[in-house]
C-alpha positions as CSV (number, residue, x, y, z in Angstrom):
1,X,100.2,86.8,32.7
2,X,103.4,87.4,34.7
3,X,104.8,90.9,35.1
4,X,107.5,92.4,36.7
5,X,108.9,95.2,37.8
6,X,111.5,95.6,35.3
7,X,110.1,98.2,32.7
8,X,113.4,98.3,30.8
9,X,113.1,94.7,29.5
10,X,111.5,94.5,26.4
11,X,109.7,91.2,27.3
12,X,107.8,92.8,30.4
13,X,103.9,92.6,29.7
14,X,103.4,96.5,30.4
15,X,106.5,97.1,28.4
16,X,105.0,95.8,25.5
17,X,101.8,96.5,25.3
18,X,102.7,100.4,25.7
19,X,104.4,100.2,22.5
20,X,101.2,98.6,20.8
21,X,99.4,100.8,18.5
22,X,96.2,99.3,19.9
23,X,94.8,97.2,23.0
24,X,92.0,95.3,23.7
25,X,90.3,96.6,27.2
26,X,89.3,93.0,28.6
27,X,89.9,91.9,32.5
28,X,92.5,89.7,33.1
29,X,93.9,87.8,36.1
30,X,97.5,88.4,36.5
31,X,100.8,88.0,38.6
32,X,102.9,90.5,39.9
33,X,106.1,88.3,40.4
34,X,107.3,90.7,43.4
35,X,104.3,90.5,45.6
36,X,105.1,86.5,46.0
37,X,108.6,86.8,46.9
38,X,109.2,85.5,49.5
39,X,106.3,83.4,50.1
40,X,106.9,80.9,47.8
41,X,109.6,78.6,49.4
42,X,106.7,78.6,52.6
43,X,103.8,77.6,50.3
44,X,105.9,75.0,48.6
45,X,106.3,73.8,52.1
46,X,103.1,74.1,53.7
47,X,100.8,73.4,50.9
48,X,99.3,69.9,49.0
49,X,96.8,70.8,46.8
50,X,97.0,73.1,43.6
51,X,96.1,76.9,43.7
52,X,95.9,79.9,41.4
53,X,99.4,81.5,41.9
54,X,97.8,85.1,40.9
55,X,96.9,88.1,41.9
56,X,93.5,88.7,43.6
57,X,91.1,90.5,41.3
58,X,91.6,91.4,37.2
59,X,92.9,94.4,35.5
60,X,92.2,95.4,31.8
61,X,95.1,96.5,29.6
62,X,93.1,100.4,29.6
63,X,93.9,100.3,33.5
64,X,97.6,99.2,33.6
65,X,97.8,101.8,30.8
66,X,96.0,104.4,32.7
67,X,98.7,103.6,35.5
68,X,101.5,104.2,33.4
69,X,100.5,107.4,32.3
70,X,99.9,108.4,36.3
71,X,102.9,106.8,37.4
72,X,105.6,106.9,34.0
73,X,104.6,108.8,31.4
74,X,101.7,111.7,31.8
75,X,101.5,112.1,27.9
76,X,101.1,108.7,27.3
77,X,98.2,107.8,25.2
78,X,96.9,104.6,23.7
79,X,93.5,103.7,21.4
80,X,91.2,100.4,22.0
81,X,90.6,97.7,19.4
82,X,87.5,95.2,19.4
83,X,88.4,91.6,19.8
84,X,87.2,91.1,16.5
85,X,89.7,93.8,14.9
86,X,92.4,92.0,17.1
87,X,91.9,88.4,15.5
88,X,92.4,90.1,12.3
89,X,96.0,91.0,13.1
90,X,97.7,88.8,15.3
91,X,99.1,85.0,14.6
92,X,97.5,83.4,17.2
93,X,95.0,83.7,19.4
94,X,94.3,85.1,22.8
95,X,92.6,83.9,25.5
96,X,91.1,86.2,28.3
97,X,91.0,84.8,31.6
98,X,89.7,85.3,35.2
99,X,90.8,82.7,37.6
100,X,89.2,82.1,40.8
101,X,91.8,83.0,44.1
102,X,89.6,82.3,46.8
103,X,91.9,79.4,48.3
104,X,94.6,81.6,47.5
105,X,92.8,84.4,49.8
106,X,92.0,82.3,52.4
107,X,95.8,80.8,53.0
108,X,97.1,84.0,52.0
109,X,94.7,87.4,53.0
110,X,98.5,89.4,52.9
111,X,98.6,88.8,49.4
112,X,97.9,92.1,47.4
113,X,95.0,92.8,44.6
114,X,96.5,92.6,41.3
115,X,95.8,96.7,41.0
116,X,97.5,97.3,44.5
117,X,100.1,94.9,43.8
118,X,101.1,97.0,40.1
119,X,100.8,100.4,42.3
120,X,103.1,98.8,44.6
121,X,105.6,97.0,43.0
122,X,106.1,98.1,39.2
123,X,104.9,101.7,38.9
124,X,105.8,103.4,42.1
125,X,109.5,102.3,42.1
126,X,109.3,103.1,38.7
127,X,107.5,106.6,38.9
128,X,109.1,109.3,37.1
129,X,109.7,112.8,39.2
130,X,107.4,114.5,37.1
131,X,104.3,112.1,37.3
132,X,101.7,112.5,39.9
């Protein structure tokens, strides 16, 4: 999953699922799109085989959440759903994954965990005055 920093657009991934009613608190690999800028055009360069272009490590959707509220919105509060209770409501399904980065680590040790990289690039910039 790809987010960014943008909070305002209705099509970010933490945008959205803060207006959910419910989540499902499963780990996820994901890509914050400001930690590879500008690293990219270099990779594209300098690299011939195929990698996982995400963050190191998984985040749950109850720990991005939990960030929000730290960072955006102290108040903020959200309730869990079983995968089972999901399936029920949605038009298609999910899939939950956790890709391996190791290569990715190995060209790459700058690049940022997934949890650093959402501290870093969405909710800090983002932070309101009145969140810790």
């Amino acid at each position: 999953m790809l987010i960014s920093s943008d909070l305002s657009n209705p099509r970010n991934f933490i945008t959205k699922i803060s207006r959910y009613e419910k989540v499902v608190n499963i780990p996820n690999s994901m890509t914050v799109l400001m930690s590879y800028c500008p690293s990219p055009l270099r990779w594209l360069k300098e690299l011939n085989w195929n990698l996982n272009f995400t963050n190191p490590g998984v985040v749950s959707q109850n720990e991005i959440l939990e960030m929000y509220r730290k960072y955006i919105d102290p108040n903020f509060s959200w309730k869990n759903f079983t995968l089972e209770e999901q399936a029920k409501v949605i038009i298609a399904p999910r899939s939950n994954n956790q890709l391996d980065t190791s290569k990715l680590k190995k060209e790459f040790p700058e690049l940022l965990s997934i949890k650093d990289s959402l501290i870093k690039y969405v909710f800090k910039p983002n932070q309101k005055t009145t969140a810790i």
